[in-house]
N, C-alpha and C positions, 0 to 999 in steps of 0.2 A: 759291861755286864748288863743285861738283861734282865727285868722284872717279870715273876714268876708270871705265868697267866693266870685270873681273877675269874674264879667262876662263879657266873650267870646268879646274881639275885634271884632268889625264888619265896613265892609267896605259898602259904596253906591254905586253899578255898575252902569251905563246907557247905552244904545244901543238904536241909531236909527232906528225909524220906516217908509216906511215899508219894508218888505224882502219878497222875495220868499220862498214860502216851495213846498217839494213835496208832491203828495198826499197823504193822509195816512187817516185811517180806525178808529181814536178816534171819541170818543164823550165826550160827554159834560155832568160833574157831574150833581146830582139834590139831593135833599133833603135825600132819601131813600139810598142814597151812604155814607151817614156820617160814618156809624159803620164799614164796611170793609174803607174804606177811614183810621177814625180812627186807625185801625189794621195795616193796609199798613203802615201807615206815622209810628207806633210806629218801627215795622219792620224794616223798612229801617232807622231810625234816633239812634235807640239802638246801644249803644259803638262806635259813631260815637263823633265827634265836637258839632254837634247839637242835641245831645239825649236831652238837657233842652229843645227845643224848643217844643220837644213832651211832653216834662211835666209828664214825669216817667213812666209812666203806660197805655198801652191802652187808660183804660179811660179818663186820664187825655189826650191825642190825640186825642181820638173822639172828647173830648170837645172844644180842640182846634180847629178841622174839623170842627166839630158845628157850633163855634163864628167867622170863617171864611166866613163862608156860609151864614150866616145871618148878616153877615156886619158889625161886631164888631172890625174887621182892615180896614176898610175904605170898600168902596161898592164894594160887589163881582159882578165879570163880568163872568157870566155863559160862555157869547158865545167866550170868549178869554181862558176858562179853560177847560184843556180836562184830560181822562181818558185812558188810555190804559188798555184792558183785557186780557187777556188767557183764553179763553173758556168765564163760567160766574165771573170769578172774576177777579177785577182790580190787576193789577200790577206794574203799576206805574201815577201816575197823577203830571199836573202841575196847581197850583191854584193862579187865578190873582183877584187882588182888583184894586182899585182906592183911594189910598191915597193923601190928597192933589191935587187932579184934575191929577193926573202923576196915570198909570199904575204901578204897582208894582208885581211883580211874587214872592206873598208871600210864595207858597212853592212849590218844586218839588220834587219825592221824586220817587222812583225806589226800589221794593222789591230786598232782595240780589239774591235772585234766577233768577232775569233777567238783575243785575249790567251788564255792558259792553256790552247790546247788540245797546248802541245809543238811547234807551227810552227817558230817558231823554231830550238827545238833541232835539230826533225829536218829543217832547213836548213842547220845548219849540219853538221852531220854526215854528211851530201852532200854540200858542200863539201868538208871534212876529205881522207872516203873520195875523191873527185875528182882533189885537188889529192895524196894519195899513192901514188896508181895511176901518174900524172904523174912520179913522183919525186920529188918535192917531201918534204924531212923537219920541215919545221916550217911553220906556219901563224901567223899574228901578228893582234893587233886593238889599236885604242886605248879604251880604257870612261873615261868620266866616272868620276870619284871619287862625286857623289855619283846615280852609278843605282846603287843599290846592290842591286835586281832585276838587273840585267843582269851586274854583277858576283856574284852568288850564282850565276847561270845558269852564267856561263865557271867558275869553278872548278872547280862540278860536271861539268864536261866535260873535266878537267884541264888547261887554261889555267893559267900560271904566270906568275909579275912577268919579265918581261925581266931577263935576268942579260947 
């Protein structure tokens, strides 16, 4: 007999809002973005910490993209979510909800082909600046215990444990 599978330790980060960002050239997902979205997120989350989050397969990512976008983690906020392209295709996006009345940066995610060039960061720091313009004073995420890239990434952003 086999012991259940144990999922993935996960922490509550928070970071006050709001902050400065510099300018930058994203936009903002919409509907018609789910299926590369989908592809993206499986891309970047494959042989990672968080490959369950994408849910095995492409498809089961898109679907996730999907049930993100249409509010099934709490209300998506189009204008605090953005996309980064290369030419016509995305390359990395960060996607915020509203769970609980608190912003939450359900997912951010960076094809491996442009890992390390700062996407990320200055994704989410869009966000950030977005969601404090908004009014919004704090911003939240959950990280696997063990991404421990992704967790060195929030702290450095001032991300703190949930109090």
């Amino acid at each position: 007999m086999t012991d259940p599978p144990v999922a993935p330790m996960r922490f509550r980060l928070d970071v006050r809002l709001p902050q400065a960002v510099p300018a930058h050239d994203f936009r903002h997902p919409g509907e018609a973005d789910i299926p590369a979205l989908g592809r993206l997120m499986w891309e970047a989350y494959r042989g990672t910490p968080d490959e369950e989050d994408a849910g095995g397969s492409v498809g089961a990512a898109t679907e996730e993209i999907r049930l993100t976008l249409t509010g099934e983690h709490g209300i998506f906020l189009p204008m605090a979510s953005f996309v980064a392209d290369d030419g016509a295709r995305p390359v990395a996006a960060a996607l915020v909800t509203e769970w609980q009345q608190v912003p939450l940066l359900a997912y951010v995610f960076t094809a491996p082909s442009h890992a390390g060039e700062g996407l990320g960061r200055r994704l989410i720091e869009a966000a950030m600046h977005a969601l404090g313009e908004q009014g919004y004073p704090l911003l939240s995420l959950a990280v696997t215990e063990a991404n421990v890239r992704a967790r060195r990434l929030y702290a450095s952003m001032g991300f703190t444990p949930h109090s």
